[in-house]
Structures are given as structure tokens and as C-alpha cells.
C-alpha positions as CSV (number, residue, x, y, z in Angstrom):
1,X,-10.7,2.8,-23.8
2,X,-13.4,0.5,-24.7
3,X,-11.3,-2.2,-23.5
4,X,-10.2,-0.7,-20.7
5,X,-13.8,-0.3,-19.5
6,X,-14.7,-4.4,-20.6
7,X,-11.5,-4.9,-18.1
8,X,-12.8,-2.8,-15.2
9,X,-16.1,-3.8,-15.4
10,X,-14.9,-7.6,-15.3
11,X,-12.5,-6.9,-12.3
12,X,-15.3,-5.0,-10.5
13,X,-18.0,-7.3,-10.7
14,X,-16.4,-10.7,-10.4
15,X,-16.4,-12.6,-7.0
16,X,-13.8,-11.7,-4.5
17,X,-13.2,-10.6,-0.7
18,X,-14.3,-7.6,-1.4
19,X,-17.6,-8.5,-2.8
20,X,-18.1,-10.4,-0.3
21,X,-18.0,-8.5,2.3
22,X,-20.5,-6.0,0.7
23,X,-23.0,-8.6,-0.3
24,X,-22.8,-10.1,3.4
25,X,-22.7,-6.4,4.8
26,X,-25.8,-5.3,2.6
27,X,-27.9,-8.5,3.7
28,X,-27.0,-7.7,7.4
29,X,-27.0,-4.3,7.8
30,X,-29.6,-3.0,4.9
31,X,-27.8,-1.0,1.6
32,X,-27.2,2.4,3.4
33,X,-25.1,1.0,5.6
34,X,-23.2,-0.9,3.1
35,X,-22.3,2.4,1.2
36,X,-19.2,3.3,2.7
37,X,-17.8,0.1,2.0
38,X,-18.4,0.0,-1.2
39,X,-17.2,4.2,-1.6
40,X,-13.6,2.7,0.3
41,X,-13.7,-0.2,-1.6
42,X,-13.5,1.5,-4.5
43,X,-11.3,4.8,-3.6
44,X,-9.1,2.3,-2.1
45,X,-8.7,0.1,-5.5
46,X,-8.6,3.6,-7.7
47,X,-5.4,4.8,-5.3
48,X,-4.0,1.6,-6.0
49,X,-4.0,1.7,-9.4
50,X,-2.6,5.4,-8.8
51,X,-0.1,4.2,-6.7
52,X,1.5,1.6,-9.2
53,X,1.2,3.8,-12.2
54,X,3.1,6.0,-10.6
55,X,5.7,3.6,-9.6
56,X,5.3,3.8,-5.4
57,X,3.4,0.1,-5.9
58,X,5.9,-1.4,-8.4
59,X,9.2,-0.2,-5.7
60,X,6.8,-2.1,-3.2
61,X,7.0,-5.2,-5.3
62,X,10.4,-5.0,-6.1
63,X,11.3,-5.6,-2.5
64,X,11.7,-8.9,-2.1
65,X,9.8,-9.7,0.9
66,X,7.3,-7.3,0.3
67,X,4.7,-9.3,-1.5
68,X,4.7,-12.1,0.9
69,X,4.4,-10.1,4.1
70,X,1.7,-8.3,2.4
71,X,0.0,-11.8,1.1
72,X,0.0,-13.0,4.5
73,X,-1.1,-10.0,6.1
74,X,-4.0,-9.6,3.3
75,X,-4.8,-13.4,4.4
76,X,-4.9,-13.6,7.8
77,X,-7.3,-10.3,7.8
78,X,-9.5,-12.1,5.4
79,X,-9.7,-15.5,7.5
80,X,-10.2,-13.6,10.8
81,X,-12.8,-11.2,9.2
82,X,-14.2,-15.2,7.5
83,X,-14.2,-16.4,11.2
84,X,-16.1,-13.5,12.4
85,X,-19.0,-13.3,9.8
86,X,-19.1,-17.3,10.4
87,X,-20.0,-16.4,14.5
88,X,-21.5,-13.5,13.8
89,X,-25.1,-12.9,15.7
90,X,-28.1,-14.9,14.0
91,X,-30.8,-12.5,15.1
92,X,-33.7,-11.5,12.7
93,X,-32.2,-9.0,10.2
94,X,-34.9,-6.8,10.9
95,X,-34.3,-7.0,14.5
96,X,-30.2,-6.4,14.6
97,X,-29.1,-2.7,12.7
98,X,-25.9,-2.8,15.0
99,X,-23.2,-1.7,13.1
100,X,-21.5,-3.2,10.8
101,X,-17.8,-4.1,11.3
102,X,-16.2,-3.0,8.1
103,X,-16.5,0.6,7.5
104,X,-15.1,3.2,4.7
105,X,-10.9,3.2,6.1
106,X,-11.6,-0.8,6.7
107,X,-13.1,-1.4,3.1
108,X,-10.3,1.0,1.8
109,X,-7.3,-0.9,3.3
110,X,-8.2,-4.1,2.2
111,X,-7.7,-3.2,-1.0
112,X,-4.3,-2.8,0.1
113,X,-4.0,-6.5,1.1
114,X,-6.0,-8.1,-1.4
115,X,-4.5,-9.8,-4.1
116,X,-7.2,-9.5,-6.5
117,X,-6.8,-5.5,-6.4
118,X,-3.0,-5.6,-6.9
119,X,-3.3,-8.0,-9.9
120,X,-6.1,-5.5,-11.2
121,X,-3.4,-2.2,-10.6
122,X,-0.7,-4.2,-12.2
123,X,-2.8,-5.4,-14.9
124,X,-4.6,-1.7,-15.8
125,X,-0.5,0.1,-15.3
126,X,1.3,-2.4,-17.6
127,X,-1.7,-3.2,-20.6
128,X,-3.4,-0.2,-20.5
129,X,-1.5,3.3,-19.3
130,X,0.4,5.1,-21.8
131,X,2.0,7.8,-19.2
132,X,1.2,9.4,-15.6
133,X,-1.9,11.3,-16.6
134,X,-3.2,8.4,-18.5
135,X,-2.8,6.3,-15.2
136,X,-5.1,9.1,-13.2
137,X,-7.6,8.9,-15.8
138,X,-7.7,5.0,-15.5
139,X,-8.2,5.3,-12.1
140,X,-10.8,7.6,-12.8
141,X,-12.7,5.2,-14.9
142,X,-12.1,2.1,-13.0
143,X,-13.5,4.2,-10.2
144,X,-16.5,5.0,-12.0
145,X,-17.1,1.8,-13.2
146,X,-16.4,0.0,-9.8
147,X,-19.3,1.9,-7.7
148,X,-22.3,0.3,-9.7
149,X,-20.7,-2.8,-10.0
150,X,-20.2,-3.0,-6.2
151,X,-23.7,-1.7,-5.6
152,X,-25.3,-4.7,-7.8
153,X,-23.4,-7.0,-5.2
154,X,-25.3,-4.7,-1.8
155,X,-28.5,-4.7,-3.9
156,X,-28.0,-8.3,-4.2
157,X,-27.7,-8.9,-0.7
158,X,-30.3,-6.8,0.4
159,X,-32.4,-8.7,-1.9
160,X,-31.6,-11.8,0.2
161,X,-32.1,-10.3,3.8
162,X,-36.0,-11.5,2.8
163,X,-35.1,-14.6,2.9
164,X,-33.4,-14.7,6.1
165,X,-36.1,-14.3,8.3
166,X,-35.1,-17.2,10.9
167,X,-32.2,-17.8,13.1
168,X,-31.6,-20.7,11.0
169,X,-31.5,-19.2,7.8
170,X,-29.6,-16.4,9.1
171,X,-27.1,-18.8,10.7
172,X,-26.7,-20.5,7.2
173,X,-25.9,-17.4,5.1
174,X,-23.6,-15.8,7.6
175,X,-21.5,-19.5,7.4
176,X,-21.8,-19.0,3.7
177,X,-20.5,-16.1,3.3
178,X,-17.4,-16.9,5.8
179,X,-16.7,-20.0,3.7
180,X,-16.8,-18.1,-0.1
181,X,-14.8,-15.1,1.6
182,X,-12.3,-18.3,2.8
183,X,-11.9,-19.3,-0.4
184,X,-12.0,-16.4,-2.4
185,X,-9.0,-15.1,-0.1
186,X,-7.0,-18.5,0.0
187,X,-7.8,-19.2,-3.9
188,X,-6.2,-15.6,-4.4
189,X,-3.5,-16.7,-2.2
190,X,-2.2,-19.5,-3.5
191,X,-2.9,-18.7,-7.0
């Protein structure tokens, strides 16, 4: 289980879409509003591994033009959510609490389309599930271990809505953070 945990932890707090899009939600938006992301986020990537353990994902990936379609999908969602943090509004943070554009279902769903989470499910199902109610309590886990790990993320952007106190500097994150989310999703994409 130990290593189970390492695994989830690493998965959870490594770069990706999803992290992303809580750090840039968090620095926008303030933590609150960035918790049901991170609560869909996470249900969405525990289901996932649910879903695979108990063999609905891996008939999914057996169909041959499955994965692709899903890929793509997964992609162009990421580049068109990419396109709209990078023109997204460059008013004061403290000025803007309009709502945020990814919400719990959103958060969940791309979990659904990002290849990072699939490689996670396949990953926990085949190395470490010994039978259906091991998969539930792996999900469980990986759960439990993904909520603080996407909350360091939404700490860590609110940390840097400070430091966005311009038009400029808020114009300069919000390109940021459409360019790593770019790459994150392509690098996933093509790797």
C-alpha cells in the first residue's frame, strides 16, 4: 500500500491540465471558488480508476478507435480552454470574482479526456489491484490523496494573485498558464 500511496501522490501532484486549471482558477477566482474543481477533479479521476478496474475502461480501450477519438476530443478541449485563459479578462483580481468557467461536472469530465488520468487508471488497475474490492479501495486512497495534493496547487495560485496586481501582470500569467496547459495537453498527446 505504501507504494501505492508514493504512486498517487506522484500522479496527483505532478504538472498536468488539470493542475493547471486549478492553479490558474485559484489565482483568478480566490481558493473557494477553486474547490469544486479540485472535489471533480478528483471524483472524476477516482471513478476512472473505478471504471477500469472494473473492466468498463479497459472494453473502452479495446475499441480500436476509441482512444484516438477520445485523444482528440481530450485535446481540442484542452487547446480551446488554453485559448480562453490566454484572452481571458486582465482586470485587477481583486476587482473581477466573476465566475469561473470550469466548475465541479467540467473538472470531473476532463478527467475523462485527459490522458494523464487514463495512464494513472491503467497504471493503479494493472501494478497495483489485486481484485474488484481492491480496485474500490485504491480509488478510495488515490482519492484521498489527490484532494491535498490538488489543494497545494489552488493554495499556490492564490498565493500568486498578490502578485498580479496590474493589467500587465495579470495579462502575463493568464498567457502563462494558456501556454503550460498547451503543452501539458499536447506533450500528453503525443507522448
Amino acid at each position: 500500500m505504501l507504494s501505492f500511496v508514493l504512486f498517487a501522490f506522484v500522479a496527483s501532484i505532478t504538472p498536468g491540465p488539470t493542475n493547471i486549471l486549478v492553479l490558474s482558477n485559484s489565482a483568478r477566482y480566490g481558493i473557494w471558488a477553486s474547490l469544486p474543481i479540485i472535489l471533480g477533479a478528483c471524483m472524476g479521476a477516482a471513478a476512472l480508476v473505478l471504471l477500469v478496474g472494473t473492466g468498463v475502461g479497459r472494453s473502452l480501450i479495446e475499441v480500436p478507435a476509441a482512444q484516438p477519438i477520445m485523444s482528440f476530443v481530450g485535446l481540442a478541449w484542452l487547446t480551446w480552454l488554453a485559448w480562453k485563459i490566454f484572452n481571458s479578462s486582465t482586470a485587477v483580481i481583486n476587482s473581477d470574482k466573476s465566475r469561473p468557467r470550469l466548475g465541479f461536472f467540467g473538472a470531473a469530465s476532463l478527467q475523462v479526456v485527459n490522458p494523464k488520468t487514463w495512464m494513472m487508471a491503467l497504471a493503479v488497475v494493472s501494478v497495483f489491484s489485486q481484485g474488484s474490492v481492491a480496485v474500490a479501495v485504491l480509488a478510495l486512497v488515490f482519492f484521498l490523496i489527490s484532494l491535498p495534493c490538488l489543494a497545494c496547487w489552488a493554495l499556490l495560485g492564490a498565493g500568486s494573485a498578490r502578485l498580479l496586481d496590474s493589467e500587465r501582470a495579470m495579462r502575463w500569467f493568464n498567457r502563462g498558464m494558456a501556454l503550460l496547459l498547451l503543452v501539458s495537453a499536447w506533450a500528453g498527446f503525443l507522448y
